[in-house]
VMD Tcl script that builds the backbone (N, CA, C; Angstrom):
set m [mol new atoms 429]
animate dup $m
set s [atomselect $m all]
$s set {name element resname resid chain x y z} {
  {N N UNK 1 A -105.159 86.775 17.422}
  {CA C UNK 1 A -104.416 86.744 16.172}
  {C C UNK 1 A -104.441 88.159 15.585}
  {N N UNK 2 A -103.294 88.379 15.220}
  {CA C UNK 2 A -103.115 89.464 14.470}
  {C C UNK 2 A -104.049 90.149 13.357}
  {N N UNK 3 A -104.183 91.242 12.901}
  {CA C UNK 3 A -104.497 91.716 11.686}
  {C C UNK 3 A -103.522 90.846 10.444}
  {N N UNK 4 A -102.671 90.535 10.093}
  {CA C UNK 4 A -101.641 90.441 9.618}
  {C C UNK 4 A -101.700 88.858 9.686}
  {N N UNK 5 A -101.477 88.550 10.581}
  {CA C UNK 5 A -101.568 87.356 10.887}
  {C C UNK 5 A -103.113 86.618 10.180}
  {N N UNK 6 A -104.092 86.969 10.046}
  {CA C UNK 6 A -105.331 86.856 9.693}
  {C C UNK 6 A -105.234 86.853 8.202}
  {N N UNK 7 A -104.690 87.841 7.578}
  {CA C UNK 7 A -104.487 88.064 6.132}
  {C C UNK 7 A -103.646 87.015 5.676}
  {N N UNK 8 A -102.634 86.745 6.141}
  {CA C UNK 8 A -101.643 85.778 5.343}
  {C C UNK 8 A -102.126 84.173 5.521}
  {N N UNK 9 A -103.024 83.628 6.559}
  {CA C UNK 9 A -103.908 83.109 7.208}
  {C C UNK 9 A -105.349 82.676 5.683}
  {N N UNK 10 A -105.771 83.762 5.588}
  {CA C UNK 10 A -106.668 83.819 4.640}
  {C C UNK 10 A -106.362 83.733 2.900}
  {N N UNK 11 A -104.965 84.051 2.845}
  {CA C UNK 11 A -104.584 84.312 1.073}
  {C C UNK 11 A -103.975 82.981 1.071}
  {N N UNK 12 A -103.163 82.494 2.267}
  {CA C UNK 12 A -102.476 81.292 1.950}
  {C C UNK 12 A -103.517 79.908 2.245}
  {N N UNK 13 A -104.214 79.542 3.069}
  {CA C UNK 13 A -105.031 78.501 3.158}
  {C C UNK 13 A -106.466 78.320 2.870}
  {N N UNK 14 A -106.552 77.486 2.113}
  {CA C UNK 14 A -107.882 77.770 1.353}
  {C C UNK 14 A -109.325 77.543 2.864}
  {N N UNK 15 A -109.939 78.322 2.355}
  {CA C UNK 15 A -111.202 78.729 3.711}
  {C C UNK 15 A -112.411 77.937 3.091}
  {N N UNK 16 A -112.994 76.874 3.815}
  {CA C UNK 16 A -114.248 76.361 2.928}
  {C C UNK 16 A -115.475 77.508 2.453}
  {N N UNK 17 A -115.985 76.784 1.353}
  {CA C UNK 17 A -116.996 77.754 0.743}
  {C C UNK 17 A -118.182 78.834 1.822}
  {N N UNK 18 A -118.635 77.620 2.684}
  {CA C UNK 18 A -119.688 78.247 3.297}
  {C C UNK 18 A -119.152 79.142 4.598}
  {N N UNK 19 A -118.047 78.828 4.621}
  {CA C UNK 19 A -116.837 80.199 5.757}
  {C C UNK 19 A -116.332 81.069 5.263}
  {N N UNK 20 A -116.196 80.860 3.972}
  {CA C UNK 20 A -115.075 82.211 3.312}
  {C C UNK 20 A -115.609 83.355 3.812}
  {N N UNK 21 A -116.960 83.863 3.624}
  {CA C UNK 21 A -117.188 85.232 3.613}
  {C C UNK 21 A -117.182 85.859 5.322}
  {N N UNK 22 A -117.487 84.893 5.683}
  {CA C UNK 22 A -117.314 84.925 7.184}
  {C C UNK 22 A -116.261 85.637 7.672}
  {N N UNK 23 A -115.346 84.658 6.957}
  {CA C UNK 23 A -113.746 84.529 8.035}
  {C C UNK 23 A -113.195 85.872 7.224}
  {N N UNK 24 A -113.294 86.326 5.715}
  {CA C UNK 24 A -112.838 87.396 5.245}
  {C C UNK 24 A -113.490 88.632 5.562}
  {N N UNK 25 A -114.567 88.341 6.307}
  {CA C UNK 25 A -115.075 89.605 6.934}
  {C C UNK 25 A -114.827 90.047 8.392}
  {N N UNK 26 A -113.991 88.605 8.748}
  {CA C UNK 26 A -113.671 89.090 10.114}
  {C C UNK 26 A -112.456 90.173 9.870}
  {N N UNK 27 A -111.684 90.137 9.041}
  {CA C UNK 27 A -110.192 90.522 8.762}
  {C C UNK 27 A -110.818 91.637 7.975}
  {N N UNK 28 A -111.448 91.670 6.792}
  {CA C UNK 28 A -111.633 92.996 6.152}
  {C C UNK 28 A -113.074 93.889 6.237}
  {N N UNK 29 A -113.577 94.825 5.789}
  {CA C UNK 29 A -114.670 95.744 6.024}
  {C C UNK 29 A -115.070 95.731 4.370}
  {N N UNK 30 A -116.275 95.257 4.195}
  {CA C UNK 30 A -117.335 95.038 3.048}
  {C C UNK 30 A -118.158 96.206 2.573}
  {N N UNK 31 A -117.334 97.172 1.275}
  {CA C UNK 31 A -116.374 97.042 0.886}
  {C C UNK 31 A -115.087 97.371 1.633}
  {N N UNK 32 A -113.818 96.922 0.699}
  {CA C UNK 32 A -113.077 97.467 0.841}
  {C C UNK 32 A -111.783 98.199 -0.313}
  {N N UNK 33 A -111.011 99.229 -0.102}
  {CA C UNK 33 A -110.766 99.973 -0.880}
  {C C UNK 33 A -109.420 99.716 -1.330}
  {N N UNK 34 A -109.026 99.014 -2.708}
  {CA C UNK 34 A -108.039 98.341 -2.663}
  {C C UNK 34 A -107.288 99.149 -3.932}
  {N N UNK 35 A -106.541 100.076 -3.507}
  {CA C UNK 35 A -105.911 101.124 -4.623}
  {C C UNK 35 A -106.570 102.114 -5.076}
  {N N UNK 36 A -107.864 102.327 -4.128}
  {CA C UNK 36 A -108.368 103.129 -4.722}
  {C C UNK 36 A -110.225 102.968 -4.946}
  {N N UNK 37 A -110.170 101.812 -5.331}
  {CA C UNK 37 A -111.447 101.206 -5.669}
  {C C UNK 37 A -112.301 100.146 -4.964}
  {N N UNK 38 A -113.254 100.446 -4.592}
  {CA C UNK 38 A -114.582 100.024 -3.832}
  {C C UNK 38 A -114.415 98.394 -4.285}
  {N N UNK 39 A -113.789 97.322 -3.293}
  {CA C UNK 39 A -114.139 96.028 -3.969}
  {C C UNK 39 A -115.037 95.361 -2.835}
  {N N UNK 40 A -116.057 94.733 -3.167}
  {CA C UNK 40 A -116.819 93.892 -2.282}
  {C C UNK 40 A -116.420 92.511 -1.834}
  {N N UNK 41 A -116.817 92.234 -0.374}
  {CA C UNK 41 A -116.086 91.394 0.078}
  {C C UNK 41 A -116.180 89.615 -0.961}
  {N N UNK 42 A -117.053 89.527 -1.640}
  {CA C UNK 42 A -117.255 88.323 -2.013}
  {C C UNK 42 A -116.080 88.697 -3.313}
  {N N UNK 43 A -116.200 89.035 -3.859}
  {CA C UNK 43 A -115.125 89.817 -4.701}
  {C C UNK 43 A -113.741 89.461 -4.497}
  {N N UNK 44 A -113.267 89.451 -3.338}
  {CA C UNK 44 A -112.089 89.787 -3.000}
  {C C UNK 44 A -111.857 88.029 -2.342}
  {N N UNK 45 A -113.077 87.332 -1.760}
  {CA C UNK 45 A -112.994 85.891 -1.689}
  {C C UNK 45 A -112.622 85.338 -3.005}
  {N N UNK 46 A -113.126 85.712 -3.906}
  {CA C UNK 46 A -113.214 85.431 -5.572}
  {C C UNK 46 A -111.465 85.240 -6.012}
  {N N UNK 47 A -110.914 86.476 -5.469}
  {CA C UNK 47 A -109.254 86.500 -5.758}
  {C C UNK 47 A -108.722 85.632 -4.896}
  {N N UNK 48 A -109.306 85.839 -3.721}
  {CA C UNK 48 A -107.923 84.817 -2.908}
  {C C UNK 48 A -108.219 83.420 -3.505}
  {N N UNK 49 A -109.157 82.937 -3.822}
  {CA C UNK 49 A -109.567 81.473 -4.499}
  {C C UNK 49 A -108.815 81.340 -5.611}
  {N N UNK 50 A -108.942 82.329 -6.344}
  {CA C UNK 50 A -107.910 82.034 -7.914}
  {C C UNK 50 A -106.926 82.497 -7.563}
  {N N UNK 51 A -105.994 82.791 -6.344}
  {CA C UNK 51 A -104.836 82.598 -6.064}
  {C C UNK 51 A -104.516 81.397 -5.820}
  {N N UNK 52 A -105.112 81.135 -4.784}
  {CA C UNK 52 A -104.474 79.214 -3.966}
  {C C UNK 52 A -105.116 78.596 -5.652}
  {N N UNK 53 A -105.930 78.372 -6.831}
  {CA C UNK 53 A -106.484 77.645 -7.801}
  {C C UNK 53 A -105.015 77.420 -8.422}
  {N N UNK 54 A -104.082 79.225 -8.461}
  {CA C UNK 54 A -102.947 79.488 -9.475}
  {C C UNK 54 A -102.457 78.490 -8.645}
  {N N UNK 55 A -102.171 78.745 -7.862}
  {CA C UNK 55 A -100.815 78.388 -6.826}
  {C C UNK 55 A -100.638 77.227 -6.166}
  {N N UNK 56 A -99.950 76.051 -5.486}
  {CA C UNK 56 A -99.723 75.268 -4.344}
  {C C UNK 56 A -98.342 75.762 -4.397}
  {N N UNK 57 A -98.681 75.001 -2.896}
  {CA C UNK 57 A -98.150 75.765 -1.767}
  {C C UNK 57 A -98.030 76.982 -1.398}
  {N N UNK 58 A -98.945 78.002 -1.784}
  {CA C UNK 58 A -98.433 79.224 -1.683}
  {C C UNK 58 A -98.063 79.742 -0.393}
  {N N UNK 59 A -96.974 80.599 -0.281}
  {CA C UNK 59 A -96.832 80.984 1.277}
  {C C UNK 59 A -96.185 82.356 1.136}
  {N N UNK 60 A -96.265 82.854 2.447}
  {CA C UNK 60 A -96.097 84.483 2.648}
  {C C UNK 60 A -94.711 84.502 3.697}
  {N N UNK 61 A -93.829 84.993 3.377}
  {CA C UNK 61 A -92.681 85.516 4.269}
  {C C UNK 61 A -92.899 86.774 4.335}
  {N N UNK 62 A -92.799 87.119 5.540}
  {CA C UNK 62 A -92.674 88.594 5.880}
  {C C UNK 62 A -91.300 89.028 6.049}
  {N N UNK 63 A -90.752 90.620 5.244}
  {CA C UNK 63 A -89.930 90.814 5.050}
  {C C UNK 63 A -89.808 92.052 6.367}
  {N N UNK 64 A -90.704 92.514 6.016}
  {CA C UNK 64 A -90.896 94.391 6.940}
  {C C UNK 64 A -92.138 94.201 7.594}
  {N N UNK 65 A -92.208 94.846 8.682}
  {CA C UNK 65 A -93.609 95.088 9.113}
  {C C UNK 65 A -93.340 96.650 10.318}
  {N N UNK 66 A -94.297 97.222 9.668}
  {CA C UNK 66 A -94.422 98.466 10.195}
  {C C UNK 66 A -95.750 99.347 10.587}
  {N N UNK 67 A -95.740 99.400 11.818}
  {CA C UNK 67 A -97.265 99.841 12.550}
  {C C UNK 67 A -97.199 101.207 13.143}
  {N N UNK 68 A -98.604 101.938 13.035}
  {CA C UNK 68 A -98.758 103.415 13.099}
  {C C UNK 68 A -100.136 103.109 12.952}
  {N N UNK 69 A -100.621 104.380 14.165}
  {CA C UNK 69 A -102.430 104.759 14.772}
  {C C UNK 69 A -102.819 104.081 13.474}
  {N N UNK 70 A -103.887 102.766 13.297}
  {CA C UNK 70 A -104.525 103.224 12.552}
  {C C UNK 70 A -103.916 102.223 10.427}
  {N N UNK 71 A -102.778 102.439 10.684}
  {CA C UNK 71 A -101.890 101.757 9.784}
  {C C UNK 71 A -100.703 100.276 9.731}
  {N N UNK 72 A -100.732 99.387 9.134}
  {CA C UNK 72 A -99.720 98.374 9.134}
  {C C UNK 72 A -99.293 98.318 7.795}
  {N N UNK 73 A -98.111 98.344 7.484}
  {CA C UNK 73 A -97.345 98.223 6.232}
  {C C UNK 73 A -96.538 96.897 6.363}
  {N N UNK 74 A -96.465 96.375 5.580}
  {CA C UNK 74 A -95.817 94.921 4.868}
  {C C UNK 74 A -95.302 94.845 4.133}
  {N N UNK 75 A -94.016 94.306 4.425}
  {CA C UNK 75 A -93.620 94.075 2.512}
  {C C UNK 75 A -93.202 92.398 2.721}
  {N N UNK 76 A -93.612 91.662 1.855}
  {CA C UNK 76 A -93.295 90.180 1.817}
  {C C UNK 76 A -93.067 89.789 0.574}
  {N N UNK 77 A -92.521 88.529 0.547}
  {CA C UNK 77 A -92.479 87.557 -0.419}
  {C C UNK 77 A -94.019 86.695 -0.385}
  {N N UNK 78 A -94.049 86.350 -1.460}
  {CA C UNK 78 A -95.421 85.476 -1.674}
  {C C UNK 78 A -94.507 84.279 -2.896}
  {N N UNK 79 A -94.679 83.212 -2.183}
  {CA C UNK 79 A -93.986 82.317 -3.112}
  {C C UNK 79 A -95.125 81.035 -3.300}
  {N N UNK 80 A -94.771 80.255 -4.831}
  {CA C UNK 80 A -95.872 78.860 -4.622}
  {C C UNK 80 A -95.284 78.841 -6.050}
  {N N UNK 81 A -95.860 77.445 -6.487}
  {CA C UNK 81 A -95.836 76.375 -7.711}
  {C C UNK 81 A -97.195 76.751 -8.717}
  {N N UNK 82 A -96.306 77.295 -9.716}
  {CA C UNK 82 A -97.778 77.760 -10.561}
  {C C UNK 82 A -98.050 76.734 -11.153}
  {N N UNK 83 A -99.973 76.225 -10.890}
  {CA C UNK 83 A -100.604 75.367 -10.844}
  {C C UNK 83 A -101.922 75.508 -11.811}
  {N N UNK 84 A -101.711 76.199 -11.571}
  {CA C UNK 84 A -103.638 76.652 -12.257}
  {C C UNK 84 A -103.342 78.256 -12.920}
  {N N UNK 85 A -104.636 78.339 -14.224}
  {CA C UNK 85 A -104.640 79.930 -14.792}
  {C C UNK 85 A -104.486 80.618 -13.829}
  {N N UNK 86 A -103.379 81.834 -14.137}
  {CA C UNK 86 A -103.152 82.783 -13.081}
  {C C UNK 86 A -103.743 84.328 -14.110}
  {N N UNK 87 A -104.937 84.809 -13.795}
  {CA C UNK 87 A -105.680 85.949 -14.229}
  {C C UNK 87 A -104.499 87.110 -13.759}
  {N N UNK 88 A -103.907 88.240 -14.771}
  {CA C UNK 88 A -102.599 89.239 -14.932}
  {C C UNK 88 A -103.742 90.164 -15.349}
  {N N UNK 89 A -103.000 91.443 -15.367}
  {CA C UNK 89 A -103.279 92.564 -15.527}
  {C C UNK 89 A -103.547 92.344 -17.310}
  {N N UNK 90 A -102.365 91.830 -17.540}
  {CA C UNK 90 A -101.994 91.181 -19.495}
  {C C UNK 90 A -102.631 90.424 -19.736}
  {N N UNK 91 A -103.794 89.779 -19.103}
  {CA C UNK 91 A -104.394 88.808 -19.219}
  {C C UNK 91 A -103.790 87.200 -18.634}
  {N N UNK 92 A -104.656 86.228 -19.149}
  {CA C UNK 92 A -104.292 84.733 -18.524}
  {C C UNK 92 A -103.065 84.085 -18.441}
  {N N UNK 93 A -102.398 83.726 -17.655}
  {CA C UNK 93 A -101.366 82.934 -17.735}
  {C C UNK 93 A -101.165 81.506 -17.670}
  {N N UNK 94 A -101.290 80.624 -18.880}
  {CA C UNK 94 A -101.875 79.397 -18.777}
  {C C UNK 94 A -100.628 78.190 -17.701}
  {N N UNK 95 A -100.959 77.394 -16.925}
  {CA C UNK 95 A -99.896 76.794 -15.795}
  {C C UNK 95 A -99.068 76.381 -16.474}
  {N N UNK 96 A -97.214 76.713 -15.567}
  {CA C UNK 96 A -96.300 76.331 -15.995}
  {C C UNK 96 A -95.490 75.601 -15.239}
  {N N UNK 97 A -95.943 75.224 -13.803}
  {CA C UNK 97 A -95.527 74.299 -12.932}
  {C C UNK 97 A -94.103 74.583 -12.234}
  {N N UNK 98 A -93.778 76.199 -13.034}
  {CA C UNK 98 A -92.620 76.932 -12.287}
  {C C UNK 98 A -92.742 77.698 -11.007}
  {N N UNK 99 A -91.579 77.391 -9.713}
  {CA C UNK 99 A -91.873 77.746 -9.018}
  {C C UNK 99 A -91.489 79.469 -9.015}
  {N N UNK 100 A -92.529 80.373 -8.156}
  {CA C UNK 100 A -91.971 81.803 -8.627}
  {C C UNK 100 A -92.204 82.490 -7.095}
  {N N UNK 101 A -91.785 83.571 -7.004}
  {CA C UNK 101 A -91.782 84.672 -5.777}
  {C C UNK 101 A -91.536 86.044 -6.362}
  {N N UNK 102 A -92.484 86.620 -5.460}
  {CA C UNK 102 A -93.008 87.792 -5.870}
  {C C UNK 102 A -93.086 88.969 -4.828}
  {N N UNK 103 A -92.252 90.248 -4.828}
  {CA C UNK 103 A -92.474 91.142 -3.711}
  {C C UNK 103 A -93.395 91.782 -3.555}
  {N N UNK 104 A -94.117 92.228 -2.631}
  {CA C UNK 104 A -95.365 92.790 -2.558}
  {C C UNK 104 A -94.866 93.974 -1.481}
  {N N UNK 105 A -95.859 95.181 -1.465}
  {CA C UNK 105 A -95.551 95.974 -0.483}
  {C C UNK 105 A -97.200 96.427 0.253}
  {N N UNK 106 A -97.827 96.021 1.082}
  {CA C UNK 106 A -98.670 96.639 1.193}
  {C C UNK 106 A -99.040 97.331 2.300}
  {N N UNK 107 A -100.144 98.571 2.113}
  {CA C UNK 107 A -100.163 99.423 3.228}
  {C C UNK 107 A -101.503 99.449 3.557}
  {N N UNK 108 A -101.983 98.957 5.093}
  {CA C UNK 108 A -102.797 98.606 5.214}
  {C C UNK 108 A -103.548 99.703 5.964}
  {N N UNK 109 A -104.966 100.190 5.724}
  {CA C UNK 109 A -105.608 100.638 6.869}
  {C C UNK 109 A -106.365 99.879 7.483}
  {N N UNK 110 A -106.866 100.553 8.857}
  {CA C UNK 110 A -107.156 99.490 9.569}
  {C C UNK 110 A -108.202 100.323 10.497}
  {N N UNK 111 A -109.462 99.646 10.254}
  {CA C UNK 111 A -110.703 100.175 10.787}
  {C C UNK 111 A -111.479 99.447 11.984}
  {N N UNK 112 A -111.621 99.993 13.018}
  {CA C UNK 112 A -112.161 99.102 14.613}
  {C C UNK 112 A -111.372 97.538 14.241}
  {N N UNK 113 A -110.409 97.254 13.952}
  {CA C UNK 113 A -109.974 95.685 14.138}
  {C C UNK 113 A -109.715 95.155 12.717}
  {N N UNK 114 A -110.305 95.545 11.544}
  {CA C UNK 114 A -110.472 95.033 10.329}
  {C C UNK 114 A -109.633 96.537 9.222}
  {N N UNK 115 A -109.020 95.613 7.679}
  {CA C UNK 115 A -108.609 96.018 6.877}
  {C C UNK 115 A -109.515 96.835 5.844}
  {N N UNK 116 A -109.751 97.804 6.122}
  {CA C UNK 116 A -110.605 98.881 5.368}
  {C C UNK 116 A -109.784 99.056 3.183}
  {N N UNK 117 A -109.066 99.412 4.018}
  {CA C UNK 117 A -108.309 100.109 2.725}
  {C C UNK 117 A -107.047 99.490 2.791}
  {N N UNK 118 A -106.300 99.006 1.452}
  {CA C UNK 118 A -104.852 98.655 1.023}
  {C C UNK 118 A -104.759 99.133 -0.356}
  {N N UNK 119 A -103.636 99.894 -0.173}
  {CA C UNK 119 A -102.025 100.232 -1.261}
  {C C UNK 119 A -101.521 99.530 -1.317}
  {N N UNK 120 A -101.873 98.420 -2.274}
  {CA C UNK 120 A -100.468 97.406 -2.990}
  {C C UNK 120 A -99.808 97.432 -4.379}
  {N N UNK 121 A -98.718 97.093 -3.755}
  {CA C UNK 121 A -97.751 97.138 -4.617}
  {C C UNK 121 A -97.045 96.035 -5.025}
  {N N UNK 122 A -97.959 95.217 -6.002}
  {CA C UNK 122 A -96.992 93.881 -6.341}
  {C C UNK 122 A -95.693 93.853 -7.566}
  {N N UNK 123 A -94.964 93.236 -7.622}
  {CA C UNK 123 A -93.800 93.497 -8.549}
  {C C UNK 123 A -94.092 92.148 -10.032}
  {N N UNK 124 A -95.332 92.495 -10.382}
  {CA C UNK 124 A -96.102 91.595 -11.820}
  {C C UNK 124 A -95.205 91.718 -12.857}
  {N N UNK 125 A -94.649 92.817 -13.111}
  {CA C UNK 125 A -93.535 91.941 -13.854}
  {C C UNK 125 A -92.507 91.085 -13.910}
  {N N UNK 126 A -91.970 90.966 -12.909}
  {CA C UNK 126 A -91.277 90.141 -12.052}
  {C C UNK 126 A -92.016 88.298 -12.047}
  {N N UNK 127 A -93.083 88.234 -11.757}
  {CA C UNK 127 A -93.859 87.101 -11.950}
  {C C UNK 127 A -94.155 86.840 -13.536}
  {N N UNK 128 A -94.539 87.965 -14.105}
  {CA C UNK 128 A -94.729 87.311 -15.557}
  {C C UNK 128 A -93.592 87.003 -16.021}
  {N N UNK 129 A -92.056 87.540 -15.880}
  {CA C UNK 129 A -90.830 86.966 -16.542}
  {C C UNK 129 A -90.991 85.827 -16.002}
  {N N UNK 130 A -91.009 85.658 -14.460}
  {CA C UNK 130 A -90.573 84.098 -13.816}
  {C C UNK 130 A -91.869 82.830 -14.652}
  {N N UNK 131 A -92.852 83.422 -15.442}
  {CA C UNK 131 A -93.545 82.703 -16.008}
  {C C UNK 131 A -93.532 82.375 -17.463}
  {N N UNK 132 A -92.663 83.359 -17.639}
  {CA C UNK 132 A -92.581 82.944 -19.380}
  {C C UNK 132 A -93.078 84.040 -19.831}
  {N N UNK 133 A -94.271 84.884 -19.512}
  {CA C UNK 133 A -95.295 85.248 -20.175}
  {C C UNK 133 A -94.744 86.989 -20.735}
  {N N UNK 134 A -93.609 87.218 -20.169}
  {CA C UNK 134 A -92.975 88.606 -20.927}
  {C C UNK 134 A -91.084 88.002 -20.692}
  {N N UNK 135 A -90.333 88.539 -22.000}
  {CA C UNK 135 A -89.406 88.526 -22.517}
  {C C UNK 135 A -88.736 89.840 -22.279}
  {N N UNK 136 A -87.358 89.918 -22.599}
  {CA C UNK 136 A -86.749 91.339 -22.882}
  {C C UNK 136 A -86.620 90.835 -23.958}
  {N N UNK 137 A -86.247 92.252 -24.331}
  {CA C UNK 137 A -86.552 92.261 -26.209}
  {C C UNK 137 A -85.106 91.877 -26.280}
  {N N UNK 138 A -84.917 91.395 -27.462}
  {CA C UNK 138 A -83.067 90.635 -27.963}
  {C C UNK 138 A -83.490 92.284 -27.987}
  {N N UNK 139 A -81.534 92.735 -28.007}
  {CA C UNK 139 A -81.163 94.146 -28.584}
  {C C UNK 139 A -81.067 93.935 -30.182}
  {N N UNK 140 A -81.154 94.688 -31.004}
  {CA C UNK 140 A -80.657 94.884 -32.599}
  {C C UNK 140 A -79.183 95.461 -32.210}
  {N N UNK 141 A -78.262 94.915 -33.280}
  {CA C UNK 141 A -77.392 95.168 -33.655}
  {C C UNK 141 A -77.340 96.484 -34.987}
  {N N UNK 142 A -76.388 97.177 -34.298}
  {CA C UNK 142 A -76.752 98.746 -35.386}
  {C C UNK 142 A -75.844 98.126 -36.683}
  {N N UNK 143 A -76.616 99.043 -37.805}
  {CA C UNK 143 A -76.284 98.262 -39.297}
  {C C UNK 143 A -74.449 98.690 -39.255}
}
mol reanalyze $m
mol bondsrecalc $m
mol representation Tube
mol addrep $m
């Protein structure tokens, strides 16, 4: 199974408790460097859990996939039924049972077999409109 294959594998189906760290360590390197910043692998079990918590059905379409020594880049859809608090950058998003999709771009490194380091790029505003949770402003009408 893929690198890739492993990841979408792991964010989309929930992994029992006493495997998670296992199976996310087969796919990633403890830590790992996600924009920048040192996250530890239990950490990063922690997110994919309050993803599938937000989400049913969540699932991953792959849009792009692009490989180089060392590198895999992705860009997908991530779609599901918001179900549960979804934790935002803006804070909580309490469930709205709307279904939403979301582009992601990510660039993966890739160390003896496993995901060291990722550059992602999710499109969160895009999900918070499809949630309610940000508006465009009405325009004013000039006096």
């Amino acid at each position: 199974m893929s690198v890739v294959e492993r990841l979408v594998r792991l964010w989309t189906e929930p992994v029992g408790a006493s495997e998670a760290l296992a199976a996310f360590g087969d796919a990633y390197t403890d830590p790992v460097s996600i924009n920048g910043v040192d996250v530890p692998l239990a950490d990063l079990v922690a997110r994919a859990r309050g993803l599938q918590r937000a989400f049913a059905d969540l699932r991953i379409e792959l849009i792009e996939q692009i490989e180089a020594p060392g590198r895999v880049v992705i860009v997908f859809w991530q779609r599901g039924r918001h179900i549960g608090p979804l934790e935002t950058p803006l804070g909580e998003i309490s469930p709205t049972g709307r279904e939403v999709e979301i582009r992601v771009i990510d660039v993966l490194s890739i160390t003896d077999g496993r995901i060291s380091a990722i550059q992602v790029v999710p499109d969160n505003l895009a999900l918070a409109m499809q949630l309610g949770a940000v508006q465009l402003a009405q325009r004013r009408e000039s006096p």
